[in-house]
C-alpha positions in Angstrom: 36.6 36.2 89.5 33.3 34.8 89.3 30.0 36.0 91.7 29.8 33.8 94.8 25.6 32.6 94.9 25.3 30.9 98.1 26.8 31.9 101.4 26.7 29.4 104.6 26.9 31.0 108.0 30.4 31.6 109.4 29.3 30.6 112.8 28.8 27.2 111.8 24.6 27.3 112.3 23.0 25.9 109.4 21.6 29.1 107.8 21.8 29.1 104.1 21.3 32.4 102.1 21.6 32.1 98.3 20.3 33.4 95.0 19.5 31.6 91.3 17.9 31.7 88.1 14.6 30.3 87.6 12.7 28.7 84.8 11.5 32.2 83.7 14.3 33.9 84.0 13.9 35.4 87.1 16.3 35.8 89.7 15.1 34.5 93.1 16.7 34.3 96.4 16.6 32.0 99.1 16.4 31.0 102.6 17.2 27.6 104.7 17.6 27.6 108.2 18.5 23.7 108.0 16.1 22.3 110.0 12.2 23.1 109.4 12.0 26.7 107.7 12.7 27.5 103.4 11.7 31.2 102.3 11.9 32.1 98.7 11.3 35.6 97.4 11.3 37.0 93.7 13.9 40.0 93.3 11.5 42.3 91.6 14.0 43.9 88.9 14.7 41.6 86.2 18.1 42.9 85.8 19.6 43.2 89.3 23.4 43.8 89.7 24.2 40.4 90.8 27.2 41.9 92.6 25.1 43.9 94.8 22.6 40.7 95.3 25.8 39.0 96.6 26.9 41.5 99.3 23.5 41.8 100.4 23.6 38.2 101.1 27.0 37.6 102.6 26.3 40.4 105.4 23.1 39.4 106.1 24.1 35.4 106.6 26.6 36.9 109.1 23.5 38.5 111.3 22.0 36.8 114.3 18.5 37.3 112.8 18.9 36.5 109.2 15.8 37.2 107.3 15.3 40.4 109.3 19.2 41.6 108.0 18.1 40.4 104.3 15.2 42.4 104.1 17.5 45.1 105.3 20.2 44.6 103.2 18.1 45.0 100.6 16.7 48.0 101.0 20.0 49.6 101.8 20.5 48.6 98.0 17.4 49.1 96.5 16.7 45.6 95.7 12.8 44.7 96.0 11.6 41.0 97.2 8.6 40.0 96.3 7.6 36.5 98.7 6.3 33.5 96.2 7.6 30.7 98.5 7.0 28.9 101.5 
Protein backbone atom coordinates (compact mmCIF):
# COMPACT_ATOMS: atom_id res chain seq x y z
CA UNK A 1 0.00 0.00 0.00
CA UNK A 2 1.18 3.12 -1.12
CA UNK A 3 1.84 6.60 1.38
CA UNK A 4 -1.29 8.73 1.45
CA UNK A 5 0.27 12.78 0.66
CA UNK A 6 -2.53 14.91 1.28
CA UNK A 7 -5.14 14.68 4.01
CA UNK A 8 -8.48 16.92 3.84
CA UNK A 9 -10.17 17.63 7.22
CA UNK A 10 -12.69 15.06 8.39
CA UNK A 11 -14.93 17.63 9.70
CA UNK A 12 -15.66 18.79 6.38
CA UNK A 13 -13.67 22.58 6.90
CA UNK A 14 -11.59 23.16 4.03
CA UNK A 15 -8.19 22.66 5.71
CA UNK A 16 -5.69 20.93 3.45
CA UNK A 17 -2.44 19.47 4.91
CA UNK A 18 -0.11 17.70 2.41
CA UNK A 19 3.54 17.00 1.53
CA UNK A 20 5.49 16.79 -2.12
CA UNK A 21 8.65 16.74 -3.88
CA UNK A 22 10.07 19.84 -5.27
CA UNK A 23 12.24 20.84 -8.13
CA UNK A 24 15.30 20.21 -5.96
CA UNK A 25 14.49 17.34 -4.46
CA UNK A 26 13.34 18.51 -1.41
CA UNK A 27 10.45 17.44 0.39
CA UNK A 28 8.11 20.21 1.39
CA UNK A 29 4.90 20.37 3.22
CA UNK A 30 2.00 22.30 2.96
CA UNK A 31 -0.89 24.23 4.23
CA UNK A 32 -4.43 25.58 2.76
CA UNK A 33 -7.06 26.66 4.88
CA UNK A 34 -9.33 27.16 1.58
CA UNK A 35 -10.15 30.47 1.74
CA UNK A 36 -7.20 33.25 2.07
CA UNK A 37 -4.14 31.49 4.02
CA UNK A 38 -1.15 28.93 2.00
CA UNK A 39 1.96 28.01 4.33
CA UNK A 40 4.77 26.13 2.96
CA UNK A 41 7.71 24.89 4.93
CA UNK A 42 10.94 22.90 3.89
CA UNK A 43 11.32 19.49 5.92
CA UNK A 44 14.83 20.04 6.87
CA UNK A 45 16.20 16.25 6.47
CA UNK A 46 16.59 15.40 3.02
CA UNK A 47 15.65 11.92 3.66
CA UNK A 48 12.58 11.99 5.96
CA UNK A 49 10.60 8.73 6.63
CA UNK A 50 7.73 9.62 4.55
CA UNK A 51 5.67 7.33 6.70
CA UNK A 52 6.28 9.34 9.69
CA UNK A 53 5.64 12.73 7.45
CA UNK A 54 2.18 11.12 6.84
CA UNK A 55 1.08 10.45 10.40
CA UNK A 56 2.17 13.72 11.39
CA UNK A 57 -0.09 15.16 8.91
CA UNK A 58 -3.26 13.03 9.25
CA UNK A 59 -3.42 13.86 13.21
CA UNK A 60 -2.67 17.24 12.92
CA UNK A 61 -5.52 17.91 10.00
CA UNK A 62 -7.87 16.30 12.62
CA UNK A 63 -6.92 19.32 15.27
CA UNK A 64 -9.04 22.38 15.75
CA UNK A 65 -5.89 24.52 15.35
CA UNK A 66 -3.96 23.03 12.49
CA UNK A 67 -0.72 24.58 12.09
CA UNK A 68 -0.22 24.76 15.79
CA UNK A 69 -0.79 20.50 15.90
CA UNK A 70 1.72 20.36 12.82
CA UNK A 71 4.36 22.00 14.32
CA UNK A 72 3.69 19.67 17.11
CA UNK A 73 3.43 16.74 15.42
CA UNK A 74 6.49 17.25 14.20
CA UNK A 75 8.44 17.60 16.92
CA UNK A 76 7.04 14.62 18.54
CA UNK A 77 8.81 12.93 15.49
CA UNK A 78 11.74 14.78 15.05
CA UNK A 79 10.96 16.24 11.79
CA UNK A 80 12.41 19.95 11.35
CA UNK A 81 10.35 22.76 9.14
CA UNK A 82 12.05 25.29 7.92
CA UNK A 83 9.26 28.27 6.53
CA UNK A 84 10.17 29.34 2.67
CA UNK A 85 6.47 30.07 1.80
CA UNK A 86 3.85 32.53 2.17
Amino acid sequence: MGIQTGFHAPDGAAHFLGFRKARNGSTEVIYDDGVSRRMIWRVANPRVNEAHLSDALRHAVSAIKVVPALISEMGKRAISLERVGA
